[in-house]
C-alpha positions in Angstrom: 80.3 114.5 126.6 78.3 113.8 123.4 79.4 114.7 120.1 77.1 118.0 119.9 77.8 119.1 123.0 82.1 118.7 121.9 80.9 121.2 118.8 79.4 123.3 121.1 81.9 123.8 122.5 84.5 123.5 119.9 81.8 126.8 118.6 82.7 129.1 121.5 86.4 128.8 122.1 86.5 129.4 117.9 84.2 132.1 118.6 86.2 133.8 121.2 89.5 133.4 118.8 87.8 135.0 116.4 86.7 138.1 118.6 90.2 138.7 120.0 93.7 137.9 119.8 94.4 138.3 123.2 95.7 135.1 124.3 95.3 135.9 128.3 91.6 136.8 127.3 91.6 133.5 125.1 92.8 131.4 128.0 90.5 133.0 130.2 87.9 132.0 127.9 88.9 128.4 127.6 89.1 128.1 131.6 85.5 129.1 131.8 84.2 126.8 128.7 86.2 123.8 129.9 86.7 124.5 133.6 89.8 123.8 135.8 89.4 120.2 135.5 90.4 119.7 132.1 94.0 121.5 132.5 95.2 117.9 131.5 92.9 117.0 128.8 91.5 114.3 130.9 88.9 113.9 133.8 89.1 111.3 136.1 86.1 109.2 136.6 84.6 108.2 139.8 86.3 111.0 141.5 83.4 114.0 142.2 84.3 117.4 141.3 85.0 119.5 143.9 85.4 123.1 143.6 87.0 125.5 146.0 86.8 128.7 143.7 85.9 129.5 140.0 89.7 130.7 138.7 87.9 133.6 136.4 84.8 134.5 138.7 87.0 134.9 141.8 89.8 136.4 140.1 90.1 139.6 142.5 89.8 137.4 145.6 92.2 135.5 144.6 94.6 138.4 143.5 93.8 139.7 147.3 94.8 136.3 149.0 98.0 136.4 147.1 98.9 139.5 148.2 98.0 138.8 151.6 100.1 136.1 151.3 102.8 138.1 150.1 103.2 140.7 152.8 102.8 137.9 155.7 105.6 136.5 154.0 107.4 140.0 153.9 106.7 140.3 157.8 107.5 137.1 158.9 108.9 134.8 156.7 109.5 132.3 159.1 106.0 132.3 160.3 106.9 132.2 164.0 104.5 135.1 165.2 102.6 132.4 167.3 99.1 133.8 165.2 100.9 132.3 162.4 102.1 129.3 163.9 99.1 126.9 162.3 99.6 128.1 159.2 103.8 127.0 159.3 102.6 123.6 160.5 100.0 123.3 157.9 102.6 124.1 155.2 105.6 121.8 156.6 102.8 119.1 155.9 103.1 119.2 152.2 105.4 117.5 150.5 106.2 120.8 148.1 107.5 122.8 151.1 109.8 120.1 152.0 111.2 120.3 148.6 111.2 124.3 148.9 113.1 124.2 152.0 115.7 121.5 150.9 
């Protein structure tokens, strides 16, 4: 990123701040100058971006998949309806769920 494109964007985050104090707006602002790879502060190079969904463009999809989550959770929170069977093998996979279930 070159210098003028660093104030550019240095210009529309200050801008935003100066238009609200809404700090969820703010962030929301900040996600879609910067973009979900920059949570860190740091890219890593050689690695290509790949992008599975815009956080603040599919915002109500989102919202809907987590509550669809929710209530398959709510009816079978073991996920031993054999329809959800893929998805209990696909989670047991990750390391986080080990730690969850430990």
């Amino acid at each position: 990123m070159t210098g003028g494109e660093r104030g550019e964007e240095a210009a529309a985050r200050l801008s935003v701040m100066e238009k609200t104090a809404d700090g969820f707006r703010i962030a929301e602002e900040d996600l879609r100058i910067r973009g979900p790879g920059d949570f860190a502060g740091v890219r890593q190079s050689g690695i290509p971006d790949l992008v599975f969904a815009d956080l603040v463009r599919d915002a109500p999809i989102l919202q809907l998949a987590k509550e669809i989550a929710a209530e398959l959770h709510r009816d079978d929170p073991e996920l031993s309806a054999p329809e959800h069977v893929a998805i209990r093998r696909f989670l047991e996979m990750r390391p986080a769920a080990a730690a969850v279930q430990d």
